[in-house]
N, CA and C atoms as a LAMMPS dump frame, in Angstrom:
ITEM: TIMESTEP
0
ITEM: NUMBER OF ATOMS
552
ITEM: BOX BOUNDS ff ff ff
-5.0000000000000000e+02 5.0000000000000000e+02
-5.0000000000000000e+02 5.0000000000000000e+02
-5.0000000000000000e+02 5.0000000000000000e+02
ITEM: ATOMS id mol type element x y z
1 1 1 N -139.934 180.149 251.271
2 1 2 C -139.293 181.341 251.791
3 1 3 C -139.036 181.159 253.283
4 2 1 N -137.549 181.401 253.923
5 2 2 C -137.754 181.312 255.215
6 2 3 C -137.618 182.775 255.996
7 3 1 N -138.102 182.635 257.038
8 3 2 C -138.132 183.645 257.666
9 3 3 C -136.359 184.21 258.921
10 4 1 N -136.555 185.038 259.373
11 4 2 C -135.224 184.887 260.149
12 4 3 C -135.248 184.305 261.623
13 5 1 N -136.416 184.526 261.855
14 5 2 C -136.63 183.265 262.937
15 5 3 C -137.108 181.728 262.746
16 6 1 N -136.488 181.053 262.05
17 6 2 C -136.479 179.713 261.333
18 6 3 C -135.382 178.718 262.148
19 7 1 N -134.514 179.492 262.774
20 7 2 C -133.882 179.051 263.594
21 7 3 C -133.4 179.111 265.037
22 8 1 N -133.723 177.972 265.761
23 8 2 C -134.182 178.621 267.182
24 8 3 C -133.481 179.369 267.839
25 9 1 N -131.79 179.141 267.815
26 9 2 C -131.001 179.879 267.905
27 9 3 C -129.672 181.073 267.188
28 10 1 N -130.848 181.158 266.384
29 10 2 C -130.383 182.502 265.71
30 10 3 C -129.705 183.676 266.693
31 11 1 N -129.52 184.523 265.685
32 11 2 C -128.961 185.336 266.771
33 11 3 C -129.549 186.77 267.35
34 12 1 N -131.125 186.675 267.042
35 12 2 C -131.708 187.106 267.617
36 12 3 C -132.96 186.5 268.736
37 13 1 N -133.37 185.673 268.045
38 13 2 C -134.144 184.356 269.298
39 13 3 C -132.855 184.402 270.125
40 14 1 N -132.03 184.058 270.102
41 14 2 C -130.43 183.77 271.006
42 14 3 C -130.655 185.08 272.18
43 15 1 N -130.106 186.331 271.5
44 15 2 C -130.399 187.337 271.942
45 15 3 C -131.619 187.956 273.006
46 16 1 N -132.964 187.795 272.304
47 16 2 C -134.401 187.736 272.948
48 16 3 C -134.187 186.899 274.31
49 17 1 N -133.804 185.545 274.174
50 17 2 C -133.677 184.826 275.358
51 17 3 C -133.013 184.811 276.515
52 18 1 N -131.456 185.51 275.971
53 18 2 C -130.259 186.227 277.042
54 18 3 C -130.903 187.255 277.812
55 19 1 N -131.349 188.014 276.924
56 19 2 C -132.448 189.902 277.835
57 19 3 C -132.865 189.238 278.617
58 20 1 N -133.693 187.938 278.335
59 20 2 C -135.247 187.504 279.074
60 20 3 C -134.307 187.014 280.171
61 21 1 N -133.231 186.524 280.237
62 21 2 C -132.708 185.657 281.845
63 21 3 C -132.146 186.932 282.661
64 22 1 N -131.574 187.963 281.991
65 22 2 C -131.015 189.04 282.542
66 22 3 C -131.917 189.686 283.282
67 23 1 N -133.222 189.963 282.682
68 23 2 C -133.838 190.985 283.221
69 23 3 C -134.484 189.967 284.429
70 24 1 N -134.819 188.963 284.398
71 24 2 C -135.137 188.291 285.397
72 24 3 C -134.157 188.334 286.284
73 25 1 N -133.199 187.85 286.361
74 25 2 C -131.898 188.495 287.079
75 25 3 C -132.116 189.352 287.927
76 26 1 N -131.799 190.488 287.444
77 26 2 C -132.048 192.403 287.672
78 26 3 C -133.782 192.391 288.929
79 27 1 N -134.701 191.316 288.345
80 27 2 C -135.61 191.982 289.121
81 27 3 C -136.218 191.302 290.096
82 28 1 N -135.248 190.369 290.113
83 28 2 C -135.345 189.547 292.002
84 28 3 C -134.904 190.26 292.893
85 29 1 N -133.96 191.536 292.362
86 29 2 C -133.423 192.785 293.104
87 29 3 C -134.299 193.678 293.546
88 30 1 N -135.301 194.034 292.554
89 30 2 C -136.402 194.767 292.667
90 30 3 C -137.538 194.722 293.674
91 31 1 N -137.732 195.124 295.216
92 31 2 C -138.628 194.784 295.97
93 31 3 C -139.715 195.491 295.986
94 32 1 N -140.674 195.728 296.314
95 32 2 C -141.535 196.893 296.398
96 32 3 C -142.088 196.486 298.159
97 33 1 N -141.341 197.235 298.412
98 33 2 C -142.57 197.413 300.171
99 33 3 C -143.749 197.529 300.238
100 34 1 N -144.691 196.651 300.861
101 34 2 C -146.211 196.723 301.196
102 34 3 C -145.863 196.539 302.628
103 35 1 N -146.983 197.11 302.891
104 35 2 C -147.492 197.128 304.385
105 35 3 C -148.105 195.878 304.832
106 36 1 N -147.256 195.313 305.929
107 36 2 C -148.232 194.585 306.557
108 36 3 C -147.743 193.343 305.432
109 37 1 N -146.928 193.291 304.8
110 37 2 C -146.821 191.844 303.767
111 37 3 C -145.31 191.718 303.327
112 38 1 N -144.862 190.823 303.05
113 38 2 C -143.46 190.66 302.394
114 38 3 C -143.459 191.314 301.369
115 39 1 N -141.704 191.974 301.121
116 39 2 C -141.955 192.687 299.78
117 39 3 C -142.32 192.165 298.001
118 40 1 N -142.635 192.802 297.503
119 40 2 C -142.861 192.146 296.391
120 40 3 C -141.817 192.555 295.298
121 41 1 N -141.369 191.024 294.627
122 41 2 C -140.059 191.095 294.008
123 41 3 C -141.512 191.499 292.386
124 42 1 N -140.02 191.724 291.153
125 42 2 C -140.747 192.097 290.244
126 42 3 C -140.346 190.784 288.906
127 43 1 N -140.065 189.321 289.947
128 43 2 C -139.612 188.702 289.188
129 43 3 C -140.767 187.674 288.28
130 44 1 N -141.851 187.624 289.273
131 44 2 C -143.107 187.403 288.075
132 44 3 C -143.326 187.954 286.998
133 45 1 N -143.174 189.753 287.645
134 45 2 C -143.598 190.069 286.331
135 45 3 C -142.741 189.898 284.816
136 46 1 N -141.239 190.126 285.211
137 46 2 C -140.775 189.556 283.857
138 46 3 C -141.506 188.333 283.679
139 47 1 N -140.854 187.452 284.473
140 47 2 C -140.958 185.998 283.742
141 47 3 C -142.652 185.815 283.176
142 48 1 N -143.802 186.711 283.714
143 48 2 C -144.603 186.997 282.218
144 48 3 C -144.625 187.699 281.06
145 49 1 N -143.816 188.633 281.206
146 49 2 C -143.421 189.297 279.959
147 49 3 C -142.74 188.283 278.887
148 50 1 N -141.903 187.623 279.646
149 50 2 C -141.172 186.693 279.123
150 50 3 C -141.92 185.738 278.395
151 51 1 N -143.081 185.004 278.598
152 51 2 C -143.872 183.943 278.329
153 51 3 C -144.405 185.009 277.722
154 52 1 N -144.837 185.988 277.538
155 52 2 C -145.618 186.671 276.488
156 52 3 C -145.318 187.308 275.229
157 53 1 N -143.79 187.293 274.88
158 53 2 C -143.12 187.402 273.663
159 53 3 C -142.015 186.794 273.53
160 54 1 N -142.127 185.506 274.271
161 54 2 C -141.019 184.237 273.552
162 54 3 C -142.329 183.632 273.168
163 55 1 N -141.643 182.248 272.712
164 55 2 C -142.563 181.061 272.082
165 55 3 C -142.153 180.155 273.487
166 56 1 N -143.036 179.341 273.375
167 56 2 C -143.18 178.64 274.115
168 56 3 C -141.804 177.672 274.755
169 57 1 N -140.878 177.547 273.456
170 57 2 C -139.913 176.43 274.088
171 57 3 C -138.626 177.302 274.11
172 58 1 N -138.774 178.98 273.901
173 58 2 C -137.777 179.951 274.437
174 58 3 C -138.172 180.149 275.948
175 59 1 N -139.46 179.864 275.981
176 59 2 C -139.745 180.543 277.377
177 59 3 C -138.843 179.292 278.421
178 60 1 N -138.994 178.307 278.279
179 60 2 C -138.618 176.681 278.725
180 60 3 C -137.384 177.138 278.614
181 61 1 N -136.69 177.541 277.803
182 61 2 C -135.097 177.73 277.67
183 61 3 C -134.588 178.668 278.779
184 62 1 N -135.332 180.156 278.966
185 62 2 C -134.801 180.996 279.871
186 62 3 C -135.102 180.277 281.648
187 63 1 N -136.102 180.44 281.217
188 63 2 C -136.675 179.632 282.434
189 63 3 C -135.528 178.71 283.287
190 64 1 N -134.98 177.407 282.46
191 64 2 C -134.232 176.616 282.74
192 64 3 C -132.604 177.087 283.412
193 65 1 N -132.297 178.397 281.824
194 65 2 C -131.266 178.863 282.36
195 65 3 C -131.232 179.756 283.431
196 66 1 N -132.256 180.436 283.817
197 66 2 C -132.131 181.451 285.091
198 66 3 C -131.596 180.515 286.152
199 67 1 N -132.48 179.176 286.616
200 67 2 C -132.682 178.347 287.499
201 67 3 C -131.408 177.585 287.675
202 68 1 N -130.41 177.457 286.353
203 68 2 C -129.69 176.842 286.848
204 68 3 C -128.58 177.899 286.79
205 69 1 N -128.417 178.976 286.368
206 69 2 C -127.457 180.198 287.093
207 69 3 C -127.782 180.257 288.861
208 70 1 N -128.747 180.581 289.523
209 70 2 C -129.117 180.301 290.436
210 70 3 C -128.635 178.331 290.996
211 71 1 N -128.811 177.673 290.643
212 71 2 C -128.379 176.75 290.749
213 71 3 C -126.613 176.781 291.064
214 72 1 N -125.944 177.283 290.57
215 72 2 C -124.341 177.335 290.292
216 72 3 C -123.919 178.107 291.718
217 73 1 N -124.721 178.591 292.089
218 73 2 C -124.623 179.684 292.876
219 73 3 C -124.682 181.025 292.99
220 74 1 N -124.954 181.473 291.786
221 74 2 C -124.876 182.895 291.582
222 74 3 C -126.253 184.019 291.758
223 75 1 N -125.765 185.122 292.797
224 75 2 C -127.008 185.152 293.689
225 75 3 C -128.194 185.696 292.737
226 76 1 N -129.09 185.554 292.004
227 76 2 C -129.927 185.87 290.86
228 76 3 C -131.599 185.426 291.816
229 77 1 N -131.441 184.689 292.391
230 77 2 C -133.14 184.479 293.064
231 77 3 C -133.591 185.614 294.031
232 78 1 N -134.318 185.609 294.222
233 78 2 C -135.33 187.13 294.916
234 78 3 C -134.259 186.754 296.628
235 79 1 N -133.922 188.084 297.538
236 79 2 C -133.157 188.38 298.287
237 79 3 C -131.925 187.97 298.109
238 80 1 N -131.329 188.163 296.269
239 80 2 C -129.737 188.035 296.236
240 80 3 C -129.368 186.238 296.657
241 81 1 N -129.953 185.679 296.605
242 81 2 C -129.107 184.322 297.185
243 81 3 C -129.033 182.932 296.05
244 82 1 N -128.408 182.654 295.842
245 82 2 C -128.079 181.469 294.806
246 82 3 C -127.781 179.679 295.673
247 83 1 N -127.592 179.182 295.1
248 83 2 C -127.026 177.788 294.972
249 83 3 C -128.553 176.528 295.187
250 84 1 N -127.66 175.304 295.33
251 84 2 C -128.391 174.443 295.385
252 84 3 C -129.461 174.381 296.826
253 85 1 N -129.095 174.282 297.669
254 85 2 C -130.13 175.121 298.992
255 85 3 C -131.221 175.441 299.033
256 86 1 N -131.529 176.621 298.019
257 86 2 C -132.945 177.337 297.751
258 86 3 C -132.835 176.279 296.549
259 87 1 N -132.864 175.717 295.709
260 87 2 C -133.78 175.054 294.812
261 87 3 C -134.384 173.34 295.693
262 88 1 N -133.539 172.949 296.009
263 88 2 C -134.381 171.805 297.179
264 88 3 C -135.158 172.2 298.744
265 89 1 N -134.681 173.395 298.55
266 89 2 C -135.528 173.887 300.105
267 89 3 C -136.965 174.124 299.713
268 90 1 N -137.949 175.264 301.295
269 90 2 C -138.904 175.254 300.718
270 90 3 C -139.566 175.86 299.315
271 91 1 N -138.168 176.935 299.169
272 91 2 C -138.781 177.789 297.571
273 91 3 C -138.558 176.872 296.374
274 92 1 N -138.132 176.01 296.593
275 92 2 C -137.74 174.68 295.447
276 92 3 C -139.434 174.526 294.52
277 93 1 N -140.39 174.672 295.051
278 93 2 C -141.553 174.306 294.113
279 93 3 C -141.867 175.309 293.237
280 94 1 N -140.92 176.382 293.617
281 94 2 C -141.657 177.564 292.716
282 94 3 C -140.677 177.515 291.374
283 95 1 N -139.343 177.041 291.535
284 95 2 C -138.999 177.097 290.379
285 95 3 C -139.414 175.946 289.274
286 96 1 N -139.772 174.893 290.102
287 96 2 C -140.694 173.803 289.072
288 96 3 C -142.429 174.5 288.233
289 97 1 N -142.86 175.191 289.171
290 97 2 C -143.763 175.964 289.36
291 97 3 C -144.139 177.021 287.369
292 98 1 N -142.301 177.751 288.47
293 98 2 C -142.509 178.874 286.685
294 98 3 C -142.543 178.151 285.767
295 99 1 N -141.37 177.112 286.127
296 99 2 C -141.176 176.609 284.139
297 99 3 C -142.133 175.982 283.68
298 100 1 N -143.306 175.155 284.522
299 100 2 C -144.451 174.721 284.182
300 100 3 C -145.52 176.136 283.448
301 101 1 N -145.637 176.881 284.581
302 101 2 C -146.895 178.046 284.503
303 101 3 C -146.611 178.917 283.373
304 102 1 N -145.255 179.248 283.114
305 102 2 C -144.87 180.381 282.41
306 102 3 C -144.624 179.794 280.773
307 103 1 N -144.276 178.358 280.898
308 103 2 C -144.482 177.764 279.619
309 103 3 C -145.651 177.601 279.027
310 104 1 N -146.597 177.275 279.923
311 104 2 C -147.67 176.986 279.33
312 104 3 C -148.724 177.908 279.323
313 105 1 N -148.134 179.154 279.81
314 105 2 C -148.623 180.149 279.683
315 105 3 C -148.859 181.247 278.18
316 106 1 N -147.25 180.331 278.088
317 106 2 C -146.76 180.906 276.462
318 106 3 C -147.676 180.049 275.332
319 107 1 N -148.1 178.554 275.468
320 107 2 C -148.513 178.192 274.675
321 107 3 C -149.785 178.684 274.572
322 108 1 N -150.732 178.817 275.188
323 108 2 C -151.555 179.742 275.247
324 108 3 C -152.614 180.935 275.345
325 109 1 N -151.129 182.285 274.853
326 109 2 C -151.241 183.008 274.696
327 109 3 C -152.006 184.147 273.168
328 110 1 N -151.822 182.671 272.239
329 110 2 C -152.162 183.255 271.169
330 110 3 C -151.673 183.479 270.059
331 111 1 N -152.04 183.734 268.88
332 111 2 C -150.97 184.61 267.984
333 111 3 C -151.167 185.388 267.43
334 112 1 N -151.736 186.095 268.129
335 112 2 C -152.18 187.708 267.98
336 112 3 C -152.24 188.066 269.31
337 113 1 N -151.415 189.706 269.291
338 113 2 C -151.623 190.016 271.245
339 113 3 C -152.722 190.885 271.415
340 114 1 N -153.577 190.08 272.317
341 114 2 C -154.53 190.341 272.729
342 114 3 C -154.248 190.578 274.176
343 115 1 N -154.796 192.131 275.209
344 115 2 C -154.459 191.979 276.17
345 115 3 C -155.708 191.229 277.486
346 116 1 N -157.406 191.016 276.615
347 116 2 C -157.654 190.422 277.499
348 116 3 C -157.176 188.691 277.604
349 117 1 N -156.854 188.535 276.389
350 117 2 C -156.675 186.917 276.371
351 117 3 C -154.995 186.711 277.268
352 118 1 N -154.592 187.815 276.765
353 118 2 C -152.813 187.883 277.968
354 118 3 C -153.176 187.871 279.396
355 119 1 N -154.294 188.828 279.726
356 119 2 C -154.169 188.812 281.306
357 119 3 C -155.376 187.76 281.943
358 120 1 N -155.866 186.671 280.887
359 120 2 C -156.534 185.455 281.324
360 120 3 C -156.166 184.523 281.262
361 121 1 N -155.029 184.601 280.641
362 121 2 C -153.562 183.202 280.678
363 121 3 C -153.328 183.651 281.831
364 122 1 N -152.588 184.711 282.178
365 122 2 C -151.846 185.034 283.203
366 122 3 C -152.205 184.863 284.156
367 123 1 N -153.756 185.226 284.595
368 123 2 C -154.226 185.15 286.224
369 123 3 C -154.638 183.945 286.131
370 124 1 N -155.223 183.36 284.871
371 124 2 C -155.914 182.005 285.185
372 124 3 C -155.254 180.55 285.522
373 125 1 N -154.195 180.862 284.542
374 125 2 C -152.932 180.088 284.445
375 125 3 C -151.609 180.124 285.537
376 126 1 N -150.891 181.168 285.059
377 126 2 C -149.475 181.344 285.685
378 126 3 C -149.362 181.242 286.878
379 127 1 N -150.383 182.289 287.572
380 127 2 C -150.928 182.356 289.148
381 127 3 C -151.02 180.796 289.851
382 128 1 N -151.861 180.655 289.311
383 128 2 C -152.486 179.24 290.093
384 128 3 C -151.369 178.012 289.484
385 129 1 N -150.955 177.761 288.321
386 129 2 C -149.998 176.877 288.587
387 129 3 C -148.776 176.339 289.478
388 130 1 N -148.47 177.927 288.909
389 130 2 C -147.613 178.498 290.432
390 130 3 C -147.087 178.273 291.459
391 131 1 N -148.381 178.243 292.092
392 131 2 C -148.904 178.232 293.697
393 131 3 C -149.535 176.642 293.572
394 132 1 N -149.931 176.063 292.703
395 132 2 C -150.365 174.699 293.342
396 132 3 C -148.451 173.951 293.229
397 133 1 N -147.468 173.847 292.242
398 133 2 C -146.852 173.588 292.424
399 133 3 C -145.861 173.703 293.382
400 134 1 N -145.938 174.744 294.199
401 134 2 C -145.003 175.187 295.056
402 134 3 C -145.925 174.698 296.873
403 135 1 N -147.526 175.033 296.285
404 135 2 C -147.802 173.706 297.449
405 135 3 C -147.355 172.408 297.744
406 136 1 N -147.652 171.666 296.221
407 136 2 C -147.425 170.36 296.522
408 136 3 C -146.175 169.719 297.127
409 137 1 N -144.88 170.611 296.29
410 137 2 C -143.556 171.261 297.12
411 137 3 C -143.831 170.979 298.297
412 138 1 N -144.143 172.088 299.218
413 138 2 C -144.338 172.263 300.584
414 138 3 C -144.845 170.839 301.357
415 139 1 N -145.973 170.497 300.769
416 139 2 C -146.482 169.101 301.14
417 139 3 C -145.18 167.918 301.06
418 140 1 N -144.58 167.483 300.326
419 140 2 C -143.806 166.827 300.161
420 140 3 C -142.986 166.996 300.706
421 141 1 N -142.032 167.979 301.414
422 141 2 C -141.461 168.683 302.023
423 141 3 C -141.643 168.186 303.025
424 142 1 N -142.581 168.69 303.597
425 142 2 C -143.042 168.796 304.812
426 142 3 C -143.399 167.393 305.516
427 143 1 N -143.798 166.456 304.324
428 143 2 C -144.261 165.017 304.493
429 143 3 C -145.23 165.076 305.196
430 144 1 N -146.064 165.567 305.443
431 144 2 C -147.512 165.577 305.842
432 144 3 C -148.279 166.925 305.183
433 145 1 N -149.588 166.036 304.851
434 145 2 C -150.352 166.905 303.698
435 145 3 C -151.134 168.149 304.461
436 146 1 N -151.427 167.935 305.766
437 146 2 C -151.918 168.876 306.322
438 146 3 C -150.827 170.099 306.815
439 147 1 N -150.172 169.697 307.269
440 147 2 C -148.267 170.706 307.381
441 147 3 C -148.159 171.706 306.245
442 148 1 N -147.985 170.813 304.913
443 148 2 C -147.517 171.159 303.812
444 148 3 C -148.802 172.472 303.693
445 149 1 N -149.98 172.015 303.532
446 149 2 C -151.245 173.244 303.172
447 149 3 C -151.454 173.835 303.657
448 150 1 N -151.043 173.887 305
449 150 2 C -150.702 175.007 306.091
450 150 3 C -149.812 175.538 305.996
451 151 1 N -148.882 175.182 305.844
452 151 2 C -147.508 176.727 305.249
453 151 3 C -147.275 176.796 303.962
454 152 1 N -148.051 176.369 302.838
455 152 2 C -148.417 177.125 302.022
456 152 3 C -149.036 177.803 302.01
457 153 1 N -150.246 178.015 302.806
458 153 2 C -151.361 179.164 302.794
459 153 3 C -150.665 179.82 303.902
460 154 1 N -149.903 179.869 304.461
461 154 2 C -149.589 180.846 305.659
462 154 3 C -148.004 181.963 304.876
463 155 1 N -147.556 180.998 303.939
464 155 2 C -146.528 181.641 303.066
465 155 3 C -146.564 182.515 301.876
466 156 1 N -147.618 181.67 301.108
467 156 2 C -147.912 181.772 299.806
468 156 3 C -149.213 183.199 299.364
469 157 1 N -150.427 182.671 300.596
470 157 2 C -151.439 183.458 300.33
471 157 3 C -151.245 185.117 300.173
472 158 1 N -149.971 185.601 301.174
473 158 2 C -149.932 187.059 301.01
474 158 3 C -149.373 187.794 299.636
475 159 1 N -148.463 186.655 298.879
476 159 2 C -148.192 186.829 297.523
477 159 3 C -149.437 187.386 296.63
478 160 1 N -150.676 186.425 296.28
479 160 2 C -151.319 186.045 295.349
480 160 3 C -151.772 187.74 294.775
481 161 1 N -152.305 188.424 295.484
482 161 2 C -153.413 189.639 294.785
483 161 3 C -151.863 190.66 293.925
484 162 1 N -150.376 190.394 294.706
485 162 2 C -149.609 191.125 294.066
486 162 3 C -149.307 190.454 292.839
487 163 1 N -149.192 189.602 292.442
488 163 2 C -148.761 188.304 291.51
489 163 3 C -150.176 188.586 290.126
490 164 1 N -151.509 188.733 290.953
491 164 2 C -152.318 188.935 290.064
492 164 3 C -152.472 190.097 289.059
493 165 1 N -151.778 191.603 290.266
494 165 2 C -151.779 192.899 289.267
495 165 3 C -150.702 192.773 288.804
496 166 1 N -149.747 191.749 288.943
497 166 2 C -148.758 191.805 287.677
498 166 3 C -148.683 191.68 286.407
499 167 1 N -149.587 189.991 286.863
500 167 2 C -149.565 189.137 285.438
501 167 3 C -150.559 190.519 284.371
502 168 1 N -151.575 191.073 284.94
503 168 2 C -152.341 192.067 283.797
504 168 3 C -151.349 192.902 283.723
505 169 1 N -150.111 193.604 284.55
506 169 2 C -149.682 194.873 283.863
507 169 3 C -148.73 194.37 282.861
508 170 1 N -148.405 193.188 282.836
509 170 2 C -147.315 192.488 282.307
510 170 3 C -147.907 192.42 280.718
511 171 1 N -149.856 191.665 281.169
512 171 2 C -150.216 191.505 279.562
513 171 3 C -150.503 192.88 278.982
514 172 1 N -150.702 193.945 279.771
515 172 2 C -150.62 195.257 279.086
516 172 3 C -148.96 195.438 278.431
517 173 1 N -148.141 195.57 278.818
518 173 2 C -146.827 195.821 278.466
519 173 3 C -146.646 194.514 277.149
520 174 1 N -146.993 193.442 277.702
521 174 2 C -146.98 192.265 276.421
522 174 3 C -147.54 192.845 275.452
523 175 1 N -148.592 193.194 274.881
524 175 2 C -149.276 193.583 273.713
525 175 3 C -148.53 194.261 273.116
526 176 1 N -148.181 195.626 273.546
527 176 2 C -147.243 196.845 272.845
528 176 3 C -145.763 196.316 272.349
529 177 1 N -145.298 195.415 273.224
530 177 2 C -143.997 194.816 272.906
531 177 3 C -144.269 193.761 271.779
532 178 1 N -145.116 192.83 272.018
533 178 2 C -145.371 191.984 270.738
534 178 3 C -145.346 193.055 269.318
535 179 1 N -146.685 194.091 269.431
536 179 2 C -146.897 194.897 268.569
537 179 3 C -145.63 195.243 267.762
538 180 1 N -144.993 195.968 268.722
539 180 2 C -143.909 196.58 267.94
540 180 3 C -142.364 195.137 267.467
541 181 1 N -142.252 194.482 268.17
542 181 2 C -141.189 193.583 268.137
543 181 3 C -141.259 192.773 266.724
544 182 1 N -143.061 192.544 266.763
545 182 2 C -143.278 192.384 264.949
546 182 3 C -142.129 192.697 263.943
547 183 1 N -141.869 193.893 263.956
548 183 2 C -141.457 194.594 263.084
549 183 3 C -139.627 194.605 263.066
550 184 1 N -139.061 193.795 264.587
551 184 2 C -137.765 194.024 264.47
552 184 3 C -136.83 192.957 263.884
């Protein structure tokens, strides 16, 4: 017996995966003002939502395609700006970063949604992959290892505690969406 997701690009996996680049899209727009810190985009939090009700090699798919819409030029990365530029500059590690963290975030997640096992992928995983990839970035970059770990922690560190209440509100919102998506 097959099921209707038997094929990866059906035309609802197809579908699932288009939302998932869109809404990522839409929420590099999304800032939230903190005090005292850069604003915080809400593009983590999709792209865990995303890793939390795709499969693993949908998540790799959106992932890829956001990056290279952004790539083309089209302004989709957090403050509106696109092209090749920001993917070899210094934000260049973060997009190696997601498709690593957020993939393998998806693989394990489970197969059953669970929201403490969602928000212990998420902080344990996504977070810190993240951020070590977008160091090593910086390091390389920078061509000296002490440079590089210094403006990563002078860049990166004010991110982390917002990045962390994401990934959990994200695995809260993951559960209910798995739950119900079951059924569509």
């Amino acid at each position: 017996m097959t099921t209707r997701d038997d094929k990866f690009f059906s035309v609802r996996n197809t579908t699932r995966m288009a939302l998932c680049i869109a809404l990522i899209c839409v929420s590099a727009y999304i800032a939230i003002p903190v005090p005292f810190m850069a604003p915080l985009t809400m593009q983590t939090f999709v792209m865990c939502l995303a890793a939390l009700v795709l499969t693993p090699r949908q998540t790799a798919v959106v992932l890829v395609g956001y990056t290279v819409l952004g790539a083309i030029g089209l302004p989709v990365f957090a403050g509106g700006v696109g092209g090749l530029g920001i993917i070899f500059g210094p934000r260049g590690g973060f997009f190696i970063g997601f498709l690593l963290a957020y993939t393998l975030m998806s693989m394990l997640k489970g197969r059953e949604p669970s929201f403490a096992r969602y928000a212990l992928v998420g902080t344990l995983v996504s977070v810190p992959v993240t951020y070590l990839i977008a160091t090593l970035w910086l390091t390389i970059l920078f061509g000296d290892k002490f440079a590089g770990i210094v403006a990563a922690f002078m860049a990166l560190v004010q991110y982390i505690p917002g990045d962390l209440i994401k990934a959990v509100a994200a695995a809260a919102l993951g559960v209910t969406l798995n739950r119900r998506l079951r059924y569509l």
